[in-house]
matplotlib code that plots the C-alpha trace (Angstrom):
import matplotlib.pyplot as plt

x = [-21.7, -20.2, -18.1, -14.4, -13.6, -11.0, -8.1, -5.2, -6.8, -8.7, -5.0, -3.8, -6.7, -5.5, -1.5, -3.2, -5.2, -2.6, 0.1, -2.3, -3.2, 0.0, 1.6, -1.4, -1.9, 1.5, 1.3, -1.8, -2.2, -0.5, -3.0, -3.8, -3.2, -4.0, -5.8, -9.2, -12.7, -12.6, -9.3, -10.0, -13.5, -11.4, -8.8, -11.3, -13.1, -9.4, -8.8, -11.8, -11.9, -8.2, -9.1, -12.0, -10.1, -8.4, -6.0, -5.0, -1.7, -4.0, -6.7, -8.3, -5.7, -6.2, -4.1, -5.9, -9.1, -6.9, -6.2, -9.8, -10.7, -8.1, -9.0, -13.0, -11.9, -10.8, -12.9, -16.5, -14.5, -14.3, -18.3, -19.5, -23.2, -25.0, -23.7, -21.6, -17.5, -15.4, -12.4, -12.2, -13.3, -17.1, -18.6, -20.8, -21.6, -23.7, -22.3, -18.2, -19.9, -21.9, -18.5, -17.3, -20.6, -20.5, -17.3, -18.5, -22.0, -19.7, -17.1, -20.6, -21.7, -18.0, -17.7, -21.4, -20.6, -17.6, -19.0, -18.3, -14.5, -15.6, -18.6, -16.6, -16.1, -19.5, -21.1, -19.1, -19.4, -23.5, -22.9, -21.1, -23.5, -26.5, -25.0, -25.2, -28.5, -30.2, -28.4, -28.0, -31.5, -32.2, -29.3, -28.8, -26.1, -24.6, -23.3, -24.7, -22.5, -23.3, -27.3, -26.0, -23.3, -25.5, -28.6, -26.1, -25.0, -28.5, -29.4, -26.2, -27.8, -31.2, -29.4, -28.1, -30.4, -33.8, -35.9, -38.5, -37.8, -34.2, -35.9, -38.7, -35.1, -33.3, -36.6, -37.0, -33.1, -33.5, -37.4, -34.7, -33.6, -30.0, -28.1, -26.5, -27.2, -27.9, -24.1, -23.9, -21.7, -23.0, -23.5, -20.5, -18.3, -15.7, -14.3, -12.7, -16.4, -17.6, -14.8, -15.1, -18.6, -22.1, -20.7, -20.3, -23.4, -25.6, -24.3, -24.6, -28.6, -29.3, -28.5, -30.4, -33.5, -33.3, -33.6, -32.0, -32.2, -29.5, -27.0, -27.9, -26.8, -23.2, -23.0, -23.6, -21.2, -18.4, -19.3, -18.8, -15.6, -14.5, -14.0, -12.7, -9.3, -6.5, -2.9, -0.9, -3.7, -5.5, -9.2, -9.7, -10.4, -10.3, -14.0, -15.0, -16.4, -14.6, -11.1, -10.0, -10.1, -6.6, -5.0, -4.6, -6.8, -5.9, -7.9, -7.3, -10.2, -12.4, -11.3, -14.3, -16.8, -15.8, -15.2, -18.3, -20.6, -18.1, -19.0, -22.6, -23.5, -20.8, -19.1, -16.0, -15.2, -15.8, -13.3, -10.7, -11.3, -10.9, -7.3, -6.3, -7.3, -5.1, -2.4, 0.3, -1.1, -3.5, -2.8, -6.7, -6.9, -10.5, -11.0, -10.9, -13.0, -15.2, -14.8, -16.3, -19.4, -19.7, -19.1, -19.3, -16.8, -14.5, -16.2, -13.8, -13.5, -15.6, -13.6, -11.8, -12.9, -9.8, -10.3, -11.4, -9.3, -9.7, -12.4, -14.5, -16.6, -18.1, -19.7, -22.2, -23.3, -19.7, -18.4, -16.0, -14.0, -11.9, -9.9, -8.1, -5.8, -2.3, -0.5, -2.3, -4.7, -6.2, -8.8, -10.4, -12.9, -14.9, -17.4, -16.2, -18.9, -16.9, -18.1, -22.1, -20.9, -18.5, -16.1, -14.0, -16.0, -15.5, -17.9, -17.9, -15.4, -12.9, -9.8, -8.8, -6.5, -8.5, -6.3, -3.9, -2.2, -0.9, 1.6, 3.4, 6.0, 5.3, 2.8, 1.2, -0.6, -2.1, -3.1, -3.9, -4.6, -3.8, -4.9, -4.0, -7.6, -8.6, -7.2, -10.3, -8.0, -7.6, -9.4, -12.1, -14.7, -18.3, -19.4, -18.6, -20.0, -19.3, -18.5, -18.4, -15.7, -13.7, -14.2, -14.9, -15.2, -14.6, -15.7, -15.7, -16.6, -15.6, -16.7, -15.6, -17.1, -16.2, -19.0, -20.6, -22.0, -25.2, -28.4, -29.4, -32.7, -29.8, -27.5, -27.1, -25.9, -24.2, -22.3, -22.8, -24.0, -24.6, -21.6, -22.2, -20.3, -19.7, -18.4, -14.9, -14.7, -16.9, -17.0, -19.7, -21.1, -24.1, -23.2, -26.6, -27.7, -24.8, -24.6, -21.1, -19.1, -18.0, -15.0, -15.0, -12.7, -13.6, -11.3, -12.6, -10.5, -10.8, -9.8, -9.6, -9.0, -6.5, -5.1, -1.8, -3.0, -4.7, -4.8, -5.4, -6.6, -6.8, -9.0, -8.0, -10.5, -10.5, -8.1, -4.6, -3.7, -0.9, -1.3, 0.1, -0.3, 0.7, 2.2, 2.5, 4.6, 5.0, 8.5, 11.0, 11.9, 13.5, 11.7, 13.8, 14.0, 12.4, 14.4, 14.8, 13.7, 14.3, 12.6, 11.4, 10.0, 11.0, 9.9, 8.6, 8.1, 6.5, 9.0, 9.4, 9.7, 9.8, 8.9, 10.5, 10.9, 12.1, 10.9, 8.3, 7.9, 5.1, 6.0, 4.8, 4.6, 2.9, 1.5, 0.8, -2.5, -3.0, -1.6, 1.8, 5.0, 5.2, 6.7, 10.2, 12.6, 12.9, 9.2, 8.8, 5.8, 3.7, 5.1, 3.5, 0.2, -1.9, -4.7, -7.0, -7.8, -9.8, -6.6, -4.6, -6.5, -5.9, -2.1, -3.0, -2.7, -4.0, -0.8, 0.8, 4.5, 6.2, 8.0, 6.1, 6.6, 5.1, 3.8, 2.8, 1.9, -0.4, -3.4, -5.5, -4.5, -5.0, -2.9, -2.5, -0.7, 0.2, 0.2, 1.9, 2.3, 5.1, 5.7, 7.5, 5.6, 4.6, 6.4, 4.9]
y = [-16.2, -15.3, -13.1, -15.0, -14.0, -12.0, -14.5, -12.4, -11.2, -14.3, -15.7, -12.7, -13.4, -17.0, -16.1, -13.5, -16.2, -19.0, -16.7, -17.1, -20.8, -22.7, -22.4, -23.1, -26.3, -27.3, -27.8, -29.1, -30.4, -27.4, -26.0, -22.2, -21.1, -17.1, -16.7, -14.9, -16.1, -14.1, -14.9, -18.3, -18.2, -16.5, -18.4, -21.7, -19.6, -18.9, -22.5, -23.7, -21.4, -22.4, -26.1, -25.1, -22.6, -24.2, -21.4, -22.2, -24.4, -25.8, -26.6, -30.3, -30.4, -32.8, -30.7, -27.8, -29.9, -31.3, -27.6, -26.3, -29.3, -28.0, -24.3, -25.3, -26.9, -24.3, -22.2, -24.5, -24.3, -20.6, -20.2, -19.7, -21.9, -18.7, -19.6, -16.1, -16.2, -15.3, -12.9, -8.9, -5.9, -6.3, -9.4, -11.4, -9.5, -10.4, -7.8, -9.0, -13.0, -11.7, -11.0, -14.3, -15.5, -14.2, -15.9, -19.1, -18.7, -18.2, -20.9, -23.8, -22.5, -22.6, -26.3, -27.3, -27.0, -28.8, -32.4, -35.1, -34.8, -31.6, -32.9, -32.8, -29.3, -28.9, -29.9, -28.6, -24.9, -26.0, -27.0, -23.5, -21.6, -23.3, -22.7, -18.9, -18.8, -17.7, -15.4, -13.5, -13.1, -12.1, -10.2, -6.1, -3.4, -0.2, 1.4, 2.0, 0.0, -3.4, -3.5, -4.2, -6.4, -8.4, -8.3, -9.8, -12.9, -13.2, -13.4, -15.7, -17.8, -17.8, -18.4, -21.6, -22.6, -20.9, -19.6, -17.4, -15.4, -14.5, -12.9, -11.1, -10.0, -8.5, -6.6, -5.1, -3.7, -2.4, -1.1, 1.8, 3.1, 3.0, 6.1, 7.5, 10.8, 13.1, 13.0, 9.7, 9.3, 6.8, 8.3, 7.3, 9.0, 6.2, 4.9, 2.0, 0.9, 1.9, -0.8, -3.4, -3.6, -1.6, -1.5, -5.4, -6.2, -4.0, -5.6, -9.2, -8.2, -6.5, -10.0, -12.0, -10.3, -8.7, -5.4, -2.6, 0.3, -1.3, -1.7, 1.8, 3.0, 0.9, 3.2, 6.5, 6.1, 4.9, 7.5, 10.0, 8.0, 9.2, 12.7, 11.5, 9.8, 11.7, 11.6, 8.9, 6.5, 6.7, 8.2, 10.9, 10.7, 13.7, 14.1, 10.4, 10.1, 6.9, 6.0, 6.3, 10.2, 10.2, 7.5, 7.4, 4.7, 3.0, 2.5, -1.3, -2.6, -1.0, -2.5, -5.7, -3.0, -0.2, -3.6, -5.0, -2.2, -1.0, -4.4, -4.6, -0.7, -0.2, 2.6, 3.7, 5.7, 3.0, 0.4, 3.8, 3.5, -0.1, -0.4, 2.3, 0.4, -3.0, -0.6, -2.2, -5.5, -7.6, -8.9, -9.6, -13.0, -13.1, -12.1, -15.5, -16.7, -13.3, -14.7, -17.9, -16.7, -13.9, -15.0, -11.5, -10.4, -12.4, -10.6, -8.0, -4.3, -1.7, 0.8, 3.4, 7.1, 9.0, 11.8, 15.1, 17.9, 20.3, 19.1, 20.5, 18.9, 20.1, 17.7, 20.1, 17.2, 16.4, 20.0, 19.1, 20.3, 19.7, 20.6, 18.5, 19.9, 18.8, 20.4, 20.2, 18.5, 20.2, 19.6, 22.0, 20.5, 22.3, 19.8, 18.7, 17.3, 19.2, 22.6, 21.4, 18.9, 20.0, 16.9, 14.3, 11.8, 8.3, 8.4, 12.3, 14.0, 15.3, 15.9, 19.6, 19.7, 21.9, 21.5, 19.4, 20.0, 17.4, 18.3, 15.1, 14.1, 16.8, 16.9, 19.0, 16.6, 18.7, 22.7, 23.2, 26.5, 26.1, 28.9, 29.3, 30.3, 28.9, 25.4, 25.1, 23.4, 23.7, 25.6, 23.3, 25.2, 25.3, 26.5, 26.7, 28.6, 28.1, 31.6, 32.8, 30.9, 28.2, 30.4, 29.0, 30.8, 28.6, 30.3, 29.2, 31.3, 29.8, 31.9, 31.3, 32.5, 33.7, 33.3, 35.8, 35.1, 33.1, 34.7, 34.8, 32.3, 29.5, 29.6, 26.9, 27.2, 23.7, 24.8, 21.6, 22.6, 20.7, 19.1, 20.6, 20.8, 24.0, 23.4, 23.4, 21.7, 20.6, 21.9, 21.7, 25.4, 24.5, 26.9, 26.9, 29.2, 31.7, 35.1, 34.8, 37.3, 35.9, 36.0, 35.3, 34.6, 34.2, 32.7, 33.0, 31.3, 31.8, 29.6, 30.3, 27.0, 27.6, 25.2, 25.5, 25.6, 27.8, 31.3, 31.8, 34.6, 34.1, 36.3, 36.1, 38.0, 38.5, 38.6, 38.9, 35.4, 33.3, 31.1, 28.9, 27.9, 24.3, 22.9, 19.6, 18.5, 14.5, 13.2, 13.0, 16.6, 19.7, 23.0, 25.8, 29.0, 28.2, 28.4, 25.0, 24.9, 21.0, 17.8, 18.4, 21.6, 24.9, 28.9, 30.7, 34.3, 35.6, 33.5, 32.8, 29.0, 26.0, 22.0, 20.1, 16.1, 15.7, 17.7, 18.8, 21.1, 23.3, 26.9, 29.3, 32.8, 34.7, 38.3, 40.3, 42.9, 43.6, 42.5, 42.5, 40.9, 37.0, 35.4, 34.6, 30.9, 31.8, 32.0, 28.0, 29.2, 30.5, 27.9, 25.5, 22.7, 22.6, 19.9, 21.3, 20.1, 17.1, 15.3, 16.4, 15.5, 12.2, 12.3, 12.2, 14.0, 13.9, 15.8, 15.1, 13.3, 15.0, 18.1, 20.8, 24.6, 27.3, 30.8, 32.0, 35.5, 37.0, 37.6, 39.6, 39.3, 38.8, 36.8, 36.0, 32.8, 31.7, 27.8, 27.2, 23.9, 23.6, 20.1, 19.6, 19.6, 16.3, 14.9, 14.6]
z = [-32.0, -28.6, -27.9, -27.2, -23.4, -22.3, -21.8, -20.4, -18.0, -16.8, -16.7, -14.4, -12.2, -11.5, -11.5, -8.2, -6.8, -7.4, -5.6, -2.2, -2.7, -3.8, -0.6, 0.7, -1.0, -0.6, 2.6, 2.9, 6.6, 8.1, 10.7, 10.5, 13.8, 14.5, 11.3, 11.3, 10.3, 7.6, 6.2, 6.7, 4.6, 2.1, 1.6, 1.2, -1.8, -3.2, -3.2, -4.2, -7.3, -8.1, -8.2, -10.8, -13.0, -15.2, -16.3, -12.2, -11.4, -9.0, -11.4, -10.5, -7.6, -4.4, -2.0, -2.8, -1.6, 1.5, 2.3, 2.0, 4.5, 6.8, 6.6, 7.3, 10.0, 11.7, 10.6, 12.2, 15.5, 15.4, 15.3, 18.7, 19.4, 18.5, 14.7, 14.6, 14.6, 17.4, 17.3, 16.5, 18.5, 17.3, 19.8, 18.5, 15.7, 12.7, 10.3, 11.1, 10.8, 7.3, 5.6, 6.2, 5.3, 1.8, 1.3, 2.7, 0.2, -2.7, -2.2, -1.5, -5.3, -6.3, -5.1, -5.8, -9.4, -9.3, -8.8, -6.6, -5.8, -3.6, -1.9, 1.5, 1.4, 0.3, 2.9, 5.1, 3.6, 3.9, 7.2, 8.6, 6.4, 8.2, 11.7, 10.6, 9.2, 12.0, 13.7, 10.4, 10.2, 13.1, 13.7, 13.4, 12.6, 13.5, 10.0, 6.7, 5.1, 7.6, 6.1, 2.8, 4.1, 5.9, 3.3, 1.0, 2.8, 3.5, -0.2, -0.5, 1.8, -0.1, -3.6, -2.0, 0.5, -0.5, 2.6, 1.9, 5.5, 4.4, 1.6, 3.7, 5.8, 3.2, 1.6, 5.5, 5.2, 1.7, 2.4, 4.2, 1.3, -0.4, 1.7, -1.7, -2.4, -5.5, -6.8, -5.8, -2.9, 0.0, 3.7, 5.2, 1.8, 2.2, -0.9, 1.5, 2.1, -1.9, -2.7, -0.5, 1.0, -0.6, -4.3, -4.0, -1.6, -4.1, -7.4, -5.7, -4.4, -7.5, -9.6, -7.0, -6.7, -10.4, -9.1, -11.6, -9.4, -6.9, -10.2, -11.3, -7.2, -8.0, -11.2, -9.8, -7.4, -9.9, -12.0, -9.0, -8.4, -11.8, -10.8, -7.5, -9.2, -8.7, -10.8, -8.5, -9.0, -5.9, -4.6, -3.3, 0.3, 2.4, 2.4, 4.0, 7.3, 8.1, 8.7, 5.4, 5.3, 7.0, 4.1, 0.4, -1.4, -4.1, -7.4, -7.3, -5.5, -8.0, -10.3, -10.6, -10.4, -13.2, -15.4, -15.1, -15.5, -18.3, -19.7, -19.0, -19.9, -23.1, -21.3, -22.0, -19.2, -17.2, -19.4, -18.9, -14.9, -15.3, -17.1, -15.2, -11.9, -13.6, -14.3, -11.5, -12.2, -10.5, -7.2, -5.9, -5.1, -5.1, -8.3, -10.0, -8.0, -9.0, -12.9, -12.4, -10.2, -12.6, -16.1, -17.6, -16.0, -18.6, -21.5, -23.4, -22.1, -24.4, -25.9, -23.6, -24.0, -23.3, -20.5, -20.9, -19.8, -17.8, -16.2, -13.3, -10.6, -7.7, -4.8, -3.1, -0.5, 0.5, -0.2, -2.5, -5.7, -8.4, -11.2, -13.1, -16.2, -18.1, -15.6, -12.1, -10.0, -7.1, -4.7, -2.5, 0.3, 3.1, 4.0, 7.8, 10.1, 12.8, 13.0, 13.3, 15.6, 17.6, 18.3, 17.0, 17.2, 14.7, 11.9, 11.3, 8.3, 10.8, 8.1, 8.4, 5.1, 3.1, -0.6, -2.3, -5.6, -8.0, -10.0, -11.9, -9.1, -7.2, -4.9, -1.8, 0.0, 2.4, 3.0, 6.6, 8.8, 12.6, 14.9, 19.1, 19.6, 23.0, 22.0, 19.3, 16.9, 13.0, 10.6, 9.4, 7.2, 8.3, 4.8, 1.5, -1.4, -5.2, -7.0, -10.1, -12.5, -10.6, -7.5, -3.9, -0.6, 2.6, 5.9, 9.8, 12.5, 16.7, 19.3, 22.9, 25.7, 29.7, 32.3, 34.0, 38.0, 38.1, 38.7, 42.1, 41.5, 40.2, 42.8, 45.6, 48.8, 48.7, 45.6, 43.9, 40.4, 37.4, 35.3, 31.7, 28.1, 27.2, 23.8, 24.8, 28.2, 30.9, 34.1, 37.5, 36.8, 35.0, 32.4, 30.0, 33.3, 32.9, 31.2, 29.0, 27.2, 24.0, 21.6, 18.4, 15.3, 12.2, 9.0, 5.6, 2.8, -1.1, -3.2, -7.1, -9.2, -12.2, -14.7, -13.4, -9.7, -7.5, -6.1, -2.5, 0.0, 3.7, 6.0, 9.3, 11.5, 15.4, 18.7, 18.0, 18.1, 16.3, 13.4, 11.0, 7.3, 7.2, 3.4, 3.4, 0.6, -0.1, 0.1, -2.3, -3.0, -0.7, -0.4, -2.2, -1.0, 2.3, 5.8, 7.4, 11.2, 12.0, 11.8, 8.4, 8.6, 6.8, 7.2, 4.6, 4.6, 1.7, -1.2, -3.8, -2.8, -5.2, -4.5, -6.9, -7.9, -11.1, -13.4, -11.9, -9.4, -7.1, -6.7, -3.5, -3.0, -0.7, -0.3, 3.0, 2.3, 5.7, 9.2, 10.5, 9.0, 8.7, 11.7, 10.6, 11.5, 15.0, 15.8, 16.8, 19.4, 15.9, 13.0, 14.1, 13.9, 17.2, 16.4, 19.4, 22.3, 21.3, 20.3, 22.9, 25.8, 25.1, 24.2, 20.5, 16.9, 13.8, 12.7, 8.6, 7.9, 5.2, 4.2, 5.9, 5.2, 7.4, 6.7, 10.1, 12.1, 14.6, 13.1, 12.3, 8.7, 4.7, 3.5, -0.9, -1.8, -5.4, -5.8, -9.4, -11.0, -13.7, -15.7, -18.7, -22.2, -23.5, -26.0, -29.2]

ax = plt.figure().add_subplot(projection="3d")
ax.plot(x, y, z, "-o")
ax.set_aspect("equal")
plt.show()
């Protein structure tokens, strides 16, 4: 006998679509003027599912079909002759075109099987789709993610128009392998892309072309994921190499994947990641329309397994870990693309917080170490190293360098030598040709995890040069026991100091082993974050918002620094 669907939550899936398609739909002729190709796709598949759902408002509903019309519409007269949409940064580009594509395969299924009242929009969703065809096949990318954006539409296509070449296509993209590593993260470490583009391109390619080992890719990473959730309902981010790594993400737009897999495998920490993801309620208009194309989706969570407590993890690809206990959440990450690369550069992990600690309420979002050191910028460790017990040592060593004369056999009469990058600046002095005399500092951090928090011990190493340990605390409490300086920024000297919200609350204190006294409130040239020159050059920051305290000096030093979460007891 089958198993009865899951009936509230189909019902919440067509209150979130209906809350995009009634107005919509009751206005029906109303021509939407600014709207992107991909909004518009989107907003046809909405409909469309709305008019076949019958837990919908909209459910058999003429305007909704008079507003589809309108929407394709506009949407055929914003593909350019090549078959690829117009509009965004990207031109002419067969990735940005796939996305809408998807939508557009997946709303001529939707309206296909929904008889003759919607032949209109289906052939004009067969029509669009056609258009796009070939540029799609022929048609490249430039990121990970895009192959399996564009390999998906490309099945899409096939699955409603079957072409043997879109096939041959899509086996050429995947013949590259699936860029998720041992632990299960994708290249670009982007739970922004995870959610939105290669855990939904894999899942769809994996039920076209029956291939298991592009589901059992979507599971490793949601199993990763697990370990990446943190206690205000978000994913960790800190590590990604995209734009994400600057902004929370939220757990929502999991939430299709951890319930289908929870459904399809039977496991319950999966079914956990998937209530949790519903907790606020669901506001994804696209997931109806995910219910109908995928039926199982409907099917009954498995049983939750509750979480386990304190629980470890450690990322060695992405150089990242955590603890999570009763009382505190903390992440510790030393995996930047910077130090190997040398620049900020889109596409490289570039975040210089190197903690945060969640503690209820109460929370440090971000741990950063700012050094004047030739305008080099942050502390961003180059390595990391797991010690013994919940024991990691971060470590970064910059050297910058003076130039000698040149040799006598490079020298030039005209003076004109070669413009080169010297790491920190370019100049015409050919430098690679130079003798230089170097200076170096080098900043070792250790971090040791405890279930309350963490214990820390900074290693400052070099020149006497002035630095600054940024604590970013998230709004909605007031350092106590810190020295306010102005525009949200206090002094701390060694502490005690306490962040609190509630009833919960971080504590600091720091210890001075070695090295001078801490610079105290009236030292505004050391307390404070210099992002390096990369930013500044160009007028920008990658600077935090929030209550920040700084513990500052000129180095060298050693530096301990108590983090303490306290929370109430639970109840019962």
């Amino acid at each position: 006998m089958p198993t009865p669907p899951d009936h509230e939550f189909v019902r919440s899936a067509a209150r979130a679509a209906d809350r995009e398609a009634a107005p919509l739909a009751a206005d029906p002729d109303a021509e939407p003027a600014g709207v992107s190709h991909r909004d518009l796709a989107r907003r046809v598949k909405t409909l469309v599912a709305a008019y076949r759902s019958p837990d919908s408002a909209l459910h058999g509903s003429g305007p909704a079909v008079t507003a589809a019309l309108t929407h394709l519409r506009a949407l055929r007269a914003a593909q350019t002759p090549t078959g690829l949409f117009a509009g965004g940064d990207n031109v002419q580009s067969p990735p940005d075109s796939a996305f809408t594509v998807n939508d557009v395969c997946d709303a001529h299924v939707l309206a296909a099987g929904a008889g003759p009242e919607l032949r209109d929009v289906t052939a004009a969703l067969a029509e669009i789709a056609g258009a796009a065809s070939g540029s799609l096949l022929t048609g490249g990318a430039h990121t990970p993610n895009h192959r399996w954006e564009l390999s998906a539409a490309l099945a899409r296509l096939h699955r409603s128009f079957p072409d043997d070449r879109l096939l041959d296509r899509v086996e050429a993209w995947l013949a590259e392998g699936v860029d998720i590593d041992v632990e299960g993260l994708y290249s670009e470490r982007s739970a922004v892309y995870a959610a939105y583009v290669s855990n939904p391109s894999l899942l769809l390619l994996a039920d076209v072309l029956g291939r298991a080992d592009l589901s059992a890719a979507v599971e490793r990473n949601l199993a990763t994921t697990l370990d990446l959730i943190r206690p205000d309902g978000t994913v960790e981010t800190v590590h990604s190499r995209r734009q994400d790594q600057h902004h929370p993400f939220p757990l929502a737009p999991y939430l299709p994947y951890y319930r289908l897999l929870a459904i399809r495998t039977g496991r319950g920490d999966f079914a956990r990641a998937a209530r949790l993801a519903a907790v606020g309620g669901i506001d994804d208009p696209d997931l109806l329309a995910r219910t109908i194309l995928t039926p199982d989706l409907c099917r009954p969570l498995p049983h939750p397994t509750p979480e386990t407590r304190p629980r470890d993890r450690y990322l060695t690809t992405a150089r990242l870990a955590a603890r999570a206990s009763a009382t505190a959440h903390t992440v510790v990450y030393g995996g930047s693309d910077v130090p190997e690369h040398r620049r900020i550069r889109s596409g490289l992990a570039c975040n210089p917080t190197f903690l945060r600690l969640f503690a209820g309420e109460a929370v440090l979002d971000a741990v950063r170490l700012s050094r004047d050191f030739f305008d080099l910028g942050p502390f961003r460790a180059a390595d990391m190293r797991q010690l013994p017990g919940n024991r990691y040592r971060l470590a970064e060593s910059l050297t910058a360098a003076y130039y000698q004369p040149l040799p006598k056999d490079r020298r030039r009469d005209d003076g004109a030598y070669r413009l080169a990058d010297e790491g920190r600046f370019s100049a015409a002095m050919s430098f690679p040709d130079r003798p230089r005399d170097e200076v170096s500092l080098t900043t070792e951090v250790d971090v040791d995890l405890r279930e309350d928090g963490a214990d820390l011990r900074i290693d400052i190493n070099g020149p006497r040069v002035p630095w600054a340990l940024e604590l970013t605390f998230r709004p909605g409490g007031e350092p106590e026991g810190a020295v306010p300086i102005g525009d949200g920024r206090w002094c701390l000297t060694t502490g005690p100091m306490t962040y609190r919200v509630g009833d919960d609350e971080i504590r600091v204190e720091a210890t001075v082993e070695a090295g001078e006294p801490l610079a105290g409130p009236d030292r505004g040239d050391v307390l404070r974050y210099d992002p390096g020159q990369d930013h500044t050059v160009v007028g920008g920051t990658d600077a935090t918002t929030g209550n920040r305290v700084y513990l500052g000096g000129l180095g060298p030093h050693t530096l301990t620094i108590a983090l303490r979460a306290r929370r109430p007891a639970p109840v019962g």
